[in-house]
N, CA and C of each residue as an Amber inpcrd file, in Angstrom:
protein
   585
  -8.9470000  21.8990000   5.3020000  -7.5390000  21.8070000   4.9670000
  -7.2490000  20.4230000   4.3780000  -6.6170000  20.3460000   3.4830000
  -6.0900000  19.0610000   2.8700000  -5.1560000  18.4690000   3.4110000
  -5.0450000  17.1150000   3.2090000  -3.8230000  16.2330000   3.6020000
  -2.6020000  16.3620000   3.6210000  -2.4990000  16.7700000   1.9420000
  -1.1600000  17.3500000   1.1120000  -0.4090000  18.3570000   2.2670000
  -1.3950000  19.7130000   2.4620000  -1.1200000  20.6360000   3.5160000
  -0.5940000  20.4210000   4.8680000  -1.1920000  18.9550000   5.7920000
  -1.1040000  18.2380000   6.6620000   0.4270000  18.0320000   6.8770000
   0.5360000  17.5440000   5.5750000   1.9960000  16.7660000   5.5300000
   2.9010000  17.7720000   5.5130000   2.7720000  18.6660000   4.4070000
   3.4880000  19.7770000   4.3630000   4.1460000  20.6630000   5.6170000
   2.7360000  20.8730000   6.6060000   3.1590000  21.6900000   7.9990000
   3.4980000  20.7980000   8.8040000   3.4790000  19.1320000   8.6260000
   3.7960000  18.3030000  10.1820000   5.7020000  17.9760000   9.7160000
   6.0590000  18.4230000   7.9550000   7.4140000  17.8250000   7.6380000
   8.2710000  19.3120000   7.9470000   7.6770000  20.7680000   7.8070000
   8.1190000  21.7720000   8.2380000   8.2570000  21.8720000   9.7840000
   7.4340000  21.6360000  10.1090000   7.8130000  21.5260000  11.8590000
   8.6010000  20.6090000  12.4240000   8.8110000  19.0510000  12.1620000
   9.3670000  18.3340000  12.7060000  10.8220000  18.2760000  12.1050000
  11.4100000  19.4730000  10.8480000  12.5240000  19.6180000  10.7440000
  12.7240000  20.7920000  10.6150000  12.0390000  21.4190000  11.5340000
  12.1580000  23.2540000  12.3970000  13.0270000  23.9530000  11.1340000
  11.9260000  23.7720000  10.3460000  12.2190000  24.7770000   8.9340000
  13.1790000  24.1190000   8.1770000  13.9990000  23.3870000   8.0240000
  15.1800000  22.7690000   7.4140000  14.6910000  22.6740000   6.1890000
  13.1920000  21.7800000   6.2400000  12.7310000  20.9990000   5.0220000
  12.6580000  21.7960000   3.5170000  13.3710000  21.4430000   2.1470000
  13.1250000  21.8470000   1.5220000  12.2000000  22.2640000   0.8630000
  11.2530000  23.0180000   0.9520000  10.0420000  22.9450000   0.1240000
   9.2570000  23.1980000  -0.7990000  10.8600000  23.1590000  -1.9710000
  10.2190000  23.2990000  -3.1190000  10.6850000  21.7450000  -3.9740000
  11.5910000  21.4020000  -3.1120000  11.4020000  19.4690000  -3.4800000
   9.9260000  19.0760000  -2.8950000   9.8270000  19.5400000  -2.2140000
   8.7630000  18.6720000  -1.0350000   7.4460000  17.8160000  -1.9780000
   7.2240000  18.8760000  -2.9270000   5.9980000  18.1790000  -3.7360000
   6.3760000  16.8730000  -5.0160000   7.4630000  16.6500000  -4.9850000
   8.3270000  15.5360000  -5.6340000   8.3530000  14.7890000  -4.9250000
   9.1540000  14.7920000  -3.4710000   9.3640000  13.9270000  -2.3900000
   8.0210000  13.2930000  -2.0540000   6.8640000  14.3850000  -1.7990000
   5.5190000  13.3660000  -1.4570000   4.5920000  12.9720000  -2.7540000
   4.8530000  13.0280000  -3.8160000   4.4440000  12.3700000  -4.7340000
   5.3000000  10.8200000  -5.1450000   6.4350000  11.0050000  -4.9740000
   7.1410000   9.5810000  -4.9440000   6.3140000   8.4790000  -3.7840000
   6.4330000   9.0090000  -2.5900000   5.9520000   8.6600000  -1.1780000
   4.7260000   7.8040000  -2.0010000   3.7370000   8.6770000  -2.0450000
   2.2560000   8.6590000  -2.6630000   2.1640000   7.2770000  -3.4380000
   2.9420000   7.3750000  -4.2890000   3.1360000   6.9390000  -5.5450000
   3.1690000   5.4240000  -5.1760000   4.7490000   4.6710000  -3.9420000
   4.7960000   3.7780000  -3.2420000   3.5200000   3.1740000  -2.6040000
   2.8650000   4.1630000  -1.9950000   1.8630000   2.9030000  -1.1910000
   1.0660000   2.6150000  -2.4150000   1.1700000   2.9900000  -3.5120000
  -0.1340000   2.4950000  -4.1720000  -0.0380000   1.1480000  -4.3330000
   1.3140000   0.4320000  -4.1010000   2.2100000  -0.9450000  -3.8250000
   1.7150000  -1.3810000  -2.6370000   1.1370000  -0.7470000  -2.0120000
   1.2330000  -1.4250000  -0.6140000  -0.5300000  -1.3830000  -0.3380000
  -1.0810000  -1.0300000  -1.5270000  -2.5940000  -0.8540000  -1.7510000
  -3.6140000  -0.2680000  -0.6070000  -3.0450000   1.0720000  -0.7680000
  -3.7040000   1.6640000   0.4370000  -4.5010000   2.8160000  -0.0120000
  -4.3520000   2.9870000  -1.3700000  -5.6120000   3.7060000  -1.9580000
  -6.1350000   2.9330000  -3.1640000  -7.6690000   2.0300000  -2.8650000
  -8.0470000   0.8670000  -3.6600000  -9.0530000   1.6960000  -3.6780000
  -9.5920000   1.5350000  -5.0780000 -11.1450000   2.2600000  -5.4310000
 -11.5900000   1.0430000  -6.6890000 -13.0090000   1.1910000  -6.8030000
 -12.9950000   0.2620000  -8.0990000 -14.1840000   1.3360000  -9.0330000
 -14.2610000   1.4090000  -9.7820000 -14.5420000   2.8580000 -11.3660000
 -15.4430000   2.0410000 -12.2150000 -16.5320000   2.4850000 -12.7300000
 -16.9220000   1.7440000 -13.8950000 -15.6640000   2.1360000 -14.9600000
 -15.9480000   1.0220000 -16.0240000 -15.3800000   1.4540000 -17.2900000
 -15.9910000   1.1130000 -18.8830000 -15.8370000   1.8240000 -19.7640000
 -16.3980000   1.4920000 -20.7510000 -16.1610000   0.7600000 -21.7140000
 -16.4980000  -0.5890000 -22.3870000 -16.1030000  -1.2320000 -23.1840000
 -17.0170000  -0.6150000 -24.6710000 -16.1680000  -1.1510000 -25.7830000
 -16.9860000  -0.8740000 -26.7030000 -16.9250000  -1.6000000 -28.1650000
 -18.2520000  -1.7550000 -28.2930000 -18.0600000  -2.8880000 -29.4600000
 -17.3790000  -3.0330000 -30.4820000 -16.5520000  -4.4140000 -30.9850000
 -15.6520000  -4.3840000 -31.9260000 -13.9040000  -4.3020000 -31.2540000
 -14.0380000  -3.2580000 -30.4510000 -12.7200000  -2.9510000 -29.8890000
 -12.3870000  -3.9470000 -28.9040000 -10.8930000  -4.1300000 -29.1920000
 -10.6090000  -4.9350000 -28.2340000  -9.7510000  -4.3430000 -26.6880000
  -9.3030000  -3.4090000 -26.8190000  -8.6210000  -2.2990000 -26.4220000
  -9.4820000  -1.3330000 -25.2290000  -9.4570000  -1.4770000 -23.9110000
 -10.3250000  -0.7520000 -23.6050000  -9.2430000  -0.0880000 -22.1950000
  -9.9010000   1.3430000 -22.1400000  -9.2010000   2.1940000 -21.1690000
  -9.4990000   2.5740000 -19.8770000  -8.3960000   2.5200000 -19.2760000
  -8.4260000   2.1410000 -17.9640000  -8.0770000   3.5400000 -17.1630000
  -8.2080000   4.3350000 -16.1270000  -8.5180000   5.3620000 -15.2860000
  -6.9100000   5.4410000 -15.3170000  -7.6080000   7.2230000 -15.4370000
  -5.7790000   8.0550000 -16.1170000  -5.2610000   7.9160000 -14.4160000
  -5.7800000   7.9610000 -13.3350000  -4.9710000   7.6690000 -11.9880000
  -4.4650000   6.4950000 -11.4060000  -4.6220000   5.3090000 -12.3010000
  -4.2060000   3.7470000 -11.3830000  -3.0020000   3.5150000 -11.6680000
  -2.6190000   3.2180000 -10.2740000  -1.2390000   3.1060000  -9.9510000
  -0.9540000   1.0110000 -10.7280000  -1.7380000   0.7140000 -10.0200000
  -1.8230000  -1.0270000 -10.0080000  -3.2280000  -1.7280000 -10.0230000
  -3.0510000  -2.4920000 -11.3940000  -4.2600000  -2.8520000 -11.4860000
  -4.4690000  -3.9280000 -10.8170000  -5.7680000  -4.6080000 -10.2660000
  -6.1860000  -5.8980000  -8.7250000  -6.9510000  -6.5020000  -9.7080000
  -8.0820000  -5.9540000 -10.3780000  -9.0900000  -6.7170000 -10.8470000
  -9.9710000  -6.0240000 -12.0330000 -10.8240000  -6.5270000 -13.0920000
 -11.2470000  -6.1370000 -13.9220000 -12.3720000  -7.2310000 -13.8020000
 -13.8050000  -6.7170000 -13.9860000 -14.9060000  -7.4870000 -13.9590000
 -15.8300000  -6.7250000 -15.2060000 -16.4900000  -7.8530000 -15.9740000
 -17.3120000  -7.6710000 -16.9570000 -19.0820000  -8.0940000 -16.3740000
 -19.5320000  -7.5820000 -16.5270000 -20.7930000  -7.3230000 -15.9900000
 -20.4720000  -8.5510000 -14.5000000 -20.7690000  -9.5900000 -14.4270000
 -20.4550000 -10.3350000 -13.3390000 -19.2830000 -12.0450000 -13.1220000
 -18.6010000 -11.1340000 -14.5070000 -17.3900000 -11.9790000 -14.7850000
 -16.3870000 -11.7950000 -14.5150000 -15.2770000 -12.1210000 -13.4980000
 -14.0830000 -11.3670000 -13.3460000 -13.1350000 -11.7700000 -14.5540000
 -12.4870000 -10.6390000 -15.2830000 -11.5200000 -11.2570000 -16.0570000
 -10.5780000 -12.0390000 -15.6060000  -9.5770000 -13.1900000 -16.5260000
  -8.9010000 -13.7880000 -16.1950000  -7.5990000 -12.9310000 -16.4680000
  -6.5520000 -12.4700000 -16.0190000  -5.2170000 -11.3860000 -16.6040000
  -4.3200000 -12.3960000 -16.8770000  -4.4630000 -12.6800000 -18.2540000
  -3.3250000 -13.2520000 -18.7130000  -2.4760000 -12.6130000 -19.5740000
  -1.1390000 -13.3600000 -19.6360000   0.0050000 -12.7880000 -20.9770000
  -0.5250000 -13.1320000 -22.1950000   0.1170000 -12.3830000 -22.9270000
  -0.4430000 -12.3220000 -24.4560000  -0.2740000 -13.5800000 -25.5600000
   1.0690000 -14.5230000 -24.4030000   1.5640000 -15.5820000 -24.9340000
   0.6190000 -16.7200000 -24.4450000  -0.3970000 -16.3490000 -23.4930000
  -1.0450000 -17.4680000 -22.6810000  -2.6540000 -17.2530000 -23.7600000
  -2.9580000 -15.5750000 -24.0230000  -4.1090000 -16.1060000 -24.5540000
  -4.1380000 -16.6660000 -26.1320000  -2.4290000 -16.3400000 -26.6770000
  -2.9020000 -16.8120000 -28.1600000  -2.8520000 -18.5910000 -28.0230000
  -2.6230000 -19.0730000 -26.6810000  -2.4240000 -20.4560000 -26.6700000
  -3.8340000 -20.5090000 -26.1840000  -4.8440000 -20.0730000 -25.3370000
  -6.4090000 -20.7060000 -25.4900000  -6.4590000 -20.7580000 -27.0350000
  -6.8360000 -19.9820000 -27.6270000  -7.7290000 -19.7230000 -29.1060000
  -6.9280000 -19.3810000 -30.0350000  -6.7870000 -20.2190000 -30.8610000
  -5.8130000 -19.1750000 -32.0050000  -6.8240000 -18.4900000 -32.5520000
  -6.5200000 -16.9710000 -33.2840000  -6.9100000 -16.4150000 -33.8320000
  -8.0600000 -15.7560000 -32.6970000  -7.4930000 -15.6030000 -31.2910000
  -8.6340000 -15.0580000 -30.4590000  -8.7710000 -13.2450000 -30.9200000
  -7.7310000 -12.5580000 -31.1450000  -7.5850000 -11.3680000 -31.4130000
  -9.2330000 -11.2630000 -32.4840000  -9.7020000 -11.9330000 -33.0950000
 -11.5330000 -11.9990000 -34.3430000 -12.2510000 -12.5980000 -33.2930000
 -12.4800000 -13.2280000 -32.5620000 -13.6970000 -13.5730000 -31.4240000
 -14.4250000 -12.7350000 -30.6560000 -15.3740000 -12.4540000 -31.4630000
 -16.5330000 -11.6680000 -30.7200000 -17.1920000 -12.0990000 -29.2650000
 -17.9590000 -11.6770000 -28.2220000 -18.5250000 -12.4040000 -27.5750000
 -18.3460000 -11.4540000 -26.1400000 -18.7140000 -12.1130000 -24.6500000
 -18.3060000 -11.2210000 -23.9490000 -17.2540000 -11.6140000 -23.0040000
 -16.5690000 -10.6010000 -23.4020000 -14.7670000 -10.7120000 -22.4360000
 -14.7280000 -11.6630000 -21.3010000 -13.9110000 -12.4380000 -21.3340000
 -13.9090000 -13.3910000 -20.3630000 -12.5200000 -13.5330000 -19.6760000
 -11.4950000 -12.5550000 -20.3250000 -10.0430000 -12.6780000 -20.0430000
  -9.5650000 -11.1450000 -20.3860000  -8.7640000 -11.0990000 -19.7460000
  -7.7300000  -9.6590000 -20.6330000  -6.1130000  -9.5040000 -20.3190000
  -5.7190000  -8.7760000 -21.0890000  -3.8990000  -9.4250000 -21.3030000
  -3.5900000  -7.4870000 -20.1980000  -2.0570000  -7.7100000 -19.4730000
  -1.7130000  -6.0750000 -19.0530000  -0.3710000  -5.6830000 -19.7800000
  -0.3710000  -6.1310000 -21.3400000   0.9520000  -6.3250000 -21.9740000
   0.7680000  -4.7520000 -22.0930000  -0.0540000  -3.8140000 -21.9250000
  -0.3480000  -2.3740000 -22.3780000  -1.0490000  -1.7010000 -21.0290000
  -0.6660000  -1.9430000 -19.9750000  -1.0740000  -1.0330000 -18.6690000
  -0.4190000  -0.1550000 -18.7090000   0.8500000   0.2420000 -18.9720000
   1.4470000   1.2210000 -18.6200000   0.6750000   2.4780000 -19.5380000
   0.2880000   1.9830000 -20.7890000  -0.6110000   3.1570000 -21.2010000
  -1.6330000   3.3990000 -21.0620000  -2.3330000   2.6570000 -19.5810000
  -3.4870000   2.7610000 -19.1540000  -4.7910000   2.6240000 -20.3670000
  -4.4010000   0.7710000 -20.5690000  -5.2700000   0.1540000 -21.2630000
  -4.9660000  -0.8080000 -21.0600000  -6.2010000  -2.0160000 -21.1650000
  -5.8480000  -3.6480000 -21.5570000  -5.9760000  -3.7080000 -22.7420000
  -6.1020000  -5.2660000 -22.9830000  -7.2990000  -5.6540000 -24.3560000
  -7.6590000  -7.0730000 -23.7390000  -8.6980000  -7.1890000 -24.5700000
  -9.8290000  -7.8440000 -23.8530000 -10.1070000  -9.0080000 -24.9320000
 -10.6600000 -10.4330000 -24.1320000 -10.7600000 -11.4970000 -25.4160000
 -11.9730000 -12.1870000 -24.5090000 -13.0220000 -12.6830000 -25.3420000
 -13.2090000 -11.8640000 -26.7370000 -13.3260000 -10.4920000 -27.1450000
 -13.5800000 -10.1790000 -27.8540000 -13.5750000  -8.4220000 -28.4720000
 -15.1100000  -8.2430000 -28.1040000 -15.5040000  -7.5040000 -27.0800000
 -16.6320000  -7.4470000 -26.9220000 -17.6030000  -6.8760000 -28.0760000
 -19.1640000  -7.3120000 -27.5880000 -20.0190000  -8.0340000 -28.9050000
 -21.1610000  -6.8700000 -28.7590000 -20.8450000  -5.8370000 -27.5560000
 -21.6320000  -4.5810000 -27.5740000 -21.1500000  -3.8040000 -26.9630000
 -21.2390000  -2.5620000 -26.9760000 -21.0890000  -1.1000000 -26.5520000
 -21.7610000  -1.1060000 -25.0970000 -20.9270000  -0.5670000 -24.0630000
 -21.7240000  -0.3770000 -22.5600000 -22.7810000   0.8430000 -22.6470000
 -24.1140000   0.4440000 -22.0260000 -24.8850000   1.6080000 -22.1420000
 -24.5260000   2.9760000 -20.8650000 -24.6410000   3.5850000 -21.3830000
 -24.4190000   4.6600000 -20.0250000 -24.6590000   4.4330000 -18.3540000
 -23.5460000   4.9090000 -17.5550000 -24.4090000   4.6560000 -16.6010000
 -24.7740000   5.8940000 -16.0580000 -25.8820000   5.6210000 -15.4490000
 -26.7340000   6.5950000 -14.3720000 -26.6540000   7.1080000 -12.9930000
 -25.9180000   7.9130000 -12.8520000 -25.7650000   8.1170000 -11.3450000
 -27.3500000   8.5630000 -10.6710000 -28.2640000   7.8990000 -10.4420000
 -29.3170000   8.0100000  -9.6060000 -29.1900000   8.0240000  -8.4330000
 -28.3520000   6.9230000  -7.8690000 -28.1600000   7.0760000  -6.5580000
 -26.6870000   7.5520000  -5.7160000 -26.0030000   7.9060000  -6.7720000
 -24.7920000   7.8300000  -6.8640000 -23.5880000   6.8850000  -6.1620000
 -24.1460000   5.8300000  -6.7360000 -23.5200000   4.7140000  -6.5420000
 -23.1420000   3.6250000  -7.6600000 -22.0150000   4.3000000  -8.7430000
 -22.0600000   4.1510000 -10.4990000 -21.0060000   1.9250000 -10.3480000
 -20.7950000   1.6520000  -9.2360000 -20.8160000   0.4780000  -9.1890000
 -21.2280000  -0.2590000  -8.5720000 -22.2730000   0.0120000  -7.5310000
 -23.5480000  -0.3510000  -7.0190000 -25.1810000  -0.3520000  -7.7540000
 -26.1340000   0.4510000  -6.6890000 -26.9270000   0.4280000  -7.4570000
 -27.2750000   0.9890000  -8.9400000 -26.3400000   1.5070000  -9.2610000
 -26.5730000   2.5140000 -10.4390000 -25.3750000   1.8670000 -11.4580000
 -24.9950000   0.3530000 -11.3200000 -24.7860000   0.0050000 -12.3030000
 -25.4340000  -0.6360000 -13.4880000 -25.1530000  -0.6310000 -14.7850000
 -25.7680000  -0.7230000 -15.9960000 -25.4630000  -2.0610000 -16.4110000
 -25.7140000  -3.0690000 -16.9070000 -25.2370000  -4.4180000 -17.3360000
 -24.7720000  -4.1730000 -18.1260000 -23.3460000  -4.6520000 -18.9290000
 -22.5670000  -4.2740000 -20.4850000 -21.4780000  -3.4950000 -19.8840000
 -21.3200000  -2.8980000 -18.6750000 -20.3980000  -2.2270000 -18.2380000
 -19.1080000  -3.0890000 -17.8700000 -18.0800000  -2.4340000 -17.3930000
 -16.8560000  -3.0500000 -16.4700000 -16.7710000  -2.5780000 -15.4650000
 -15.6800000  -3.1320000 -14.2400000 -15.6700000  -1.9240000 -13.2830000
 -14.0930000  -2.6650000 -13.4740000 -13.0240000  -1.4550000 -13.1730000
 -11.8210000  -1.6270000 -12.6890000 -11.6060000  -1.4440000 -11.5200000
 -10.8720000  -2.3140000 -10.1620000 -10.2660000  -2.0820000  -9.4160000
  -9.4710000  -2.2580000  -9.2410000  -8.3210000  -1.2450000  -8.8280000
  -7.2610000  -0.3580000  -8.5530000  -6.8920000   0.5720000  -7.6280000
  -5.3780000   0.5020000  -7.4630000  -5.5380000   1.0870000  -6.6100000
  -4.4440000   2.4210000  -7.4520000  -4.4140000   4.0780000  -6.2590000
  -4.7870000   5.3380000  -7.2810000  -3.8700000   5.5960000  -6.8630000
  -3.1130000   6.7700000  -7.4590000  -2.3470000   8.1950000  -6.5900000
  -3.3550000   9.2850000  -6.5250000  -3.0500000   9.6610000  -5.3830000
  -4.3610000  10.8410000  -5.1610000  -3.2240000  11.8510000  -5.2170000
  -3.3190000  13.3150000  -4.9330000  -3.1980000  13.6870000  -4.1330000
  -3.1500000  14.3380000  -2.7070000  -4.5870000  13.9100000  -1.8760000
  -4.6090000  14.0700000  -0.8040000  -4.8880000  12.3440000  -0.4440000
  -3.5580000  12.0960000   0.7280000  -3.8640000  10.9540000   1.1170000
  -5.0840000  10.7750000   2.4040000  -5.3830000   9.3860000   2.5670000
  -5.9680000   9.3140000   3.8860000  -5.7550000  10.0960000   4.8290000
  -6.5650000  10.4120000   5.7670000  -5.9800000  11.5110000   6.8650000
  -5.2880000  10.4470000   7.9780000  -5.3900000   9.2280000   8.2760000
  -4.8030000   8.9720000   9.0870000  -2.8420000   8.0500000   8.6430000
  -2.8740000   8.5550000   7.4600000  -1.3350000   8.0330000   6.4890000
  -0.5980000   9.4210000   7.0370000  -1.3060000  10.3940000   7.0880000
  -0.1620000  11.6730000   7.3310000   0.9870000  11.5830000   7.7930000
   0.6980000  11.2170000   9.5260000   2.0500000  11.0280000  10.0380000
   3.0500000  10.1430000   9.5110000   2.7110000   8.9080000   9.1960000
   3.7000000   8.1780000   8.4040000   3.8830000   8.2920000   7.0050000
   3.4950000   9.2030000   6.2140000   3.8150000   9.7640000   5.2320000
   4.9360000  10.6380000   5.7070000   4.4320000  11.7320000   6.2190000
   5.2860000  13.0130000   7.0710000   6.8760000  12.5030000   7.0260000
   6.4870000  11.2310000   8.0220000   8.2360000  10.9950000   8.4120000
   8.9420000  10.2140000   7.3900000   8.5410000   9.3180000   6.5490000
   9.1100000   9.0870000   4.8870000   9.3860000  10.1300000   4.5430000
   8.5180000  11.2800000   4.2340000   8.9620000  12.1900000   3.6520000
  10.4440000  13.0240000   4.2480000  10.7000000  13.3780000   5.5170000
  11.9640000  13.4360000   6.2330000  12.9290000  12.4220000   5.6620000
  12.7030000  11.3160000   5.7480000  13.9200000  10.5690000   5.6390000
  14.3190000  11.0330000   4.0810000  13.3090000  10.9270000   3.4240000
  13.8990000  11.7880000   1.5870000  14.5960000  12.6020000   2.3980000
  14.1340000  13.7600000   2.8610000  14.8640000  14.7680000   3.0910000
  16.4640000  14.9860000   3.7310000  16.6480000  14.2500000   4.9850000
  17.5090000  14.1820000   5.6550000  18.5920000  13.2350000   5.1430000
  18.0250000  12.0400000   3.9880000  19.0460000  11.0550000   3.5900000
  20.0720000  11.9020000   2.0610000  18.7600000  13.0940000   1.5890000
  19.6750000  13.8480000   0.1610000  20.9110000  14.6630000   0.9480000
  21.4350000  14.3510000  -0.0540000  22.9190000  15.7320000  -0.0460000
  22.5460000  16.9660000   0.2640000  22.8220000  17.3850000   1.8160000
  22.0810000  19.1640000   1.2590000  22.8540000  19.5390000   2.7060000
  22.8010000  20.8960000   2.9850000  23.6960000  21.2540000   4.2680000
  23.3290000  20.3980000   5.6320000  22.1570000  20.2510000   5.6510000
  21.6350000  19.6920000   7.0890000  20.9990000  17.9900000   6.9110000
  22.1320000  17.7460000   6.0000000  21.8500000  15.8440000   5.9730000
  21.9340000  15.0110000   6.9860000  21.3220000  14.0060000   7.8390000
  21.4740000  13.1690000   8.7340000  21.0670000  12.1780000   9.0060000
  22.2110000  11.2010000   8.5020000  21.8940000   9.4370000   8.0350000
  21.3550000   8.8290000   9.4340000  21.5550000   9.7600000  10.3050000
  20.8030000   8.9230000  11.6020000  19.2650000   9.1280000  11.5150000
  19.0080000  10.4210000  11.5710000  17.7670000  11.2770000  12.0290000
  16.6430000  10.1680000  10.8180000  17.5300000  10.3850000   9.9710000
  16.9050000   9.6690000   8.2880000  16.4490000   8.4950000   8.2000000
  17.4230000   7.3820000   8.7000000  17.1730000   6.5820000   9.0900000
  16.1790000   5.9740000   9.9250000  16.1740000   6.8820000  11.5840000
  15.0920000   7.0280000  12.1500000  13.5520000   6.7500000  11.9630000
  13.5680000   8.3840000  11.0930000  11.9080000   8.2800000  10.5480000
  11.9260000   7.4130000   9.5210000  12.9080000   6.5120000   8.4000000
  12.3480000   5.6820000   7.8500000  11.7280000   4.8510000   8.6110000
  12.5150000   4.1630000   9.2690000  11.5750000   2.7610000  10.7430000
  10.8080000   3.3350000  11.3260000  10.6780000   4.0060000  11.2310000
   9.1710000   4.6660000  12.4140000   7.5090000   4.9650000  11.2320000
   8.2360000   5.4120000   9.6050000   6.9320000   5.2360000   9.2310000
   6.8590000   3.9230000   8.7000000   7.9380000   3.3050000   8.3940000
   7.3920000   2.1640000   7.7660000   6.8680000   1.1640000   9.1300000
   7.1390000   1.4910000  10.1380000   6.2420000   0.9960000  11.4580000
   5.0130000   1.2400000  11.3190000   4.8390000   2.5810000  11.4700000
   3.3490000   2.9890000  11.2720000   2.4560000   2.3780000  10.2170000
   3.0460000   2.3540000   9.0860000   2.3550000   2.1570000   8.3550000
   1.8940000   0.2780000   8.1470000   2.8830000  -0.4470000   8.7640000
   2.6460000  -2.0070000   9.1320000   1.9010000  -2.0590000  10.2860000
   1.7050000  -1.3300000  11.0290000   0.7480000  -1.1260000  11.9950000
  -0.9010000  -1.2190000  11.8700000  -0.8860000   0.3110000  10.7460000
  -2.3280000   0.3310000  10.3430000  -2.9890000  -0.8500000   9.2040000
  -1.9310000  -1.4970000   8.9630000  -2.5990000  -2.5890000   8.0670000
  -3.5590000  -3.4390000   8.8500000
């Protein structure tokens, strides 16, 4: 059984059917969406750079980007106003990435300076471990953190009761700014807890 499901039957029971549940998959995707702020689903991905381009793309699920590393270089994330002040004319500098700007995250991409000076070779899942042992030199790895949709199994309950307080704080016959209130402090307890 999935998480999603978890949440689903612990927000139906603890508001003895009330819960709407055809908002419900809005309500826990917002939810979802939040901790990725509070970085509680961090993964790090190879990624592929490629020669000439400066532009490279970043995993269609990251909520917030933490870090970007070039074979064993962490990029530096600067503004676009900070890198044309290293180098003028850095946008033509070949070489290998040593910085990258997030003036273009939201379309799940950076760009990268210098413009890298080769193409990443494939990697190999041998051991299946594609940013461990089975990484390739020339590669990147992004870490980030994701929206899934099945969270941790132990976020449920304090997902669950966020998700109530959506529920109980909207306009609807059985609204209750107390009850609502409630499970907000109780998951955002929980969830300062498990940190």
């Amino acid at each position: 059984m999935s998480t999603y499901s978890d949440v689903e039957n612990l927000v139906t029971l603890l508001s003895n059917g009330q819960a709407d549940l055809t908002l419900f998959p809005r309500i826990y995707a917002d939810i979802v969406s939040t901790l990725g702020a509070g970085l509680w689903h961090t993964t790090a991905v190879p990624i592929k750079f490629t020669e000439g381009q400066s532009v490279v793309q970043l995993p269609q699920n990251l909520l917030s980007l933490l870090q970007v590393i070039y074979d064993d270089t962490v990029l530096s994330l600067l503004d676009l106003r900070d890198l044309a002040m290293l180098r003028n004319g850095w946008r033509n500098t070949s070489g290998n990435p040593v910085a990258a700007t997030l003036e273009s995250e939201t379309a799940k991409t950076i760009e990268v300076f210098p413009v890298p000076a080769r193409t990443s070779p494939p990697v190999i899942p041998v051991h299946g471990l594609p940013v461990g042992q089975d990484y390739a030199p020339g590669n990147g790895i992004s870490i980030h953190s994701e929206w899934r949709q099945d969270i941790l199994p132990y976020l449920t309950v304090p997902v669950a009761l966020l998700c109530l307080w959506r529920e109980y704080s909207r306009e609807s016959a059985h609204t209750d700014v107390a009850f609502a209130a409630l499970c907000k402090e109780l998951g955002q307890f929980l969830l300062e807890s498990l940190k």
